[in-house]
N, C-alpha and C positions, 0 to 999 in steps of 0.2 A: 404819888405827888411828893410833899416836902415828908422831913422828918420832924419833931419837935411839936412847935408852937403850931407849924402847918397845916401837921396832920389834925389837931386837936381842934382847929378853925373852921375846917371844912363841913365838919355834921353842922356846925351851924349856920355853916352859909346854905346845907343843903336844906335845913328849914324852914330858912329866909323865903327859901326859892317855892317851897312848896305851900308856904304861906300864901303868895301873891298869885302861885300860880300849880293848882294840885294837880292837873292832869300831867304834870311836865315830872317824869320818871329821872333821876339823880342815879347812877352807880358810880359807886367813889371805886378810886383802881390805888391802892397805897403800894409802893416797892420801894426796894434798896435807892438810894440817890447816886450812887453807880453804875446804875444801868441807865439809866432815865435820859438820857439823851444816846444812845442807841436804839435803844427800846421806841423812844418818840419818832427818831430817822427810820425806824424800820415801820413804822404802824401809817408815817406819811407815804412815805414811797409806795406801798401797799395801797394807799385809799384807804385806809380804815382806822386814820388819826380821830381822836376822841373830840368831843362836839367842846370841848372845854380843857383847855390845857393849860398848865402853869410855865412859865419860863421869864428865864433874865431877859432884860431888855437889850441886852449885847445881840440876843437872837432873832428878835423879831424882823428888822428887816431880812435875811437870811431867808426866816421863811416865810417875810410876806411876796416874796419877789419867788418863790416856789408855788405860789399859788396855794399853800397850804393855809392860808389865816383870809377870814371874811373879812373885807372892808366894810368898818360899823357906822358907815355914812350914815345908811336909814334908823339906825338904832336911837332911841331917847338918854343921852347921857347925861339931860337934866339936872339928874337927883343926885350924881358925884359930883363932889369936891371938884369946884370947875379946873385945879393945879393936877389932878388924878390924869383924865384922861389927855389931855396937853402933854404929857412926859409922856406918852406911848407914841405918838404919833409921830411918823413918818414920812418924808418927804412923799409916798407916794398915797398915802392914806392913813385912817381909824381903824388900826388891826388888835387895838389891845387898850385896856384899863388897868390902872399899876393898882394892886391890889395894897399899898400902901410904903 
């Protein structure tokens, strides 16, 4: 994932997660910020992109139009900042929540 402030965020969002929800299993995958979009083009193309990924929003449509990102139609995005998920969205759907 990121470097810095990122990395340092994540164990607690993976908290959050297992707070709400404990049967739901988190493995953080941390590397260089140099590979990270190779590494992600290679794990998509594969089928074996992670259930959860972080990226700029220059790339989401890129790969929602790859079929690579669920459209979060049915998901509850209630509880964000209604300005959150509005900035992700794309003309062809709810592929992503800006994580701020």
């Amino acid at each position: 994932m990121g470097l810095g402030r990122q990395a340092q965020d994540d164990p607690e969002a993976d908290r959050r997660v297992r707070g709400q929800a404990p049967n739901v299993k988190i493995e953080g995958e941390y590397g260089d910020w140099s590979g990270y979009w190779d590494k992600l083009a290679t794990q998509v193309a594969s089928q074996k992109a992670p259930d959860i990924i972080q990226m700029d929003l220059q790339y989401l449509g890129e790969y929602s139009k790859r079929g690579a990102l669920l459209d979060l139609k049915d998901v509850d995005l209630s509880k964000f900042d209604k300005a959150r998920p509005t900035q992700a969205k794309t003309p062809d759907g709810q592929f992503a929540v800006t994580a701020g």
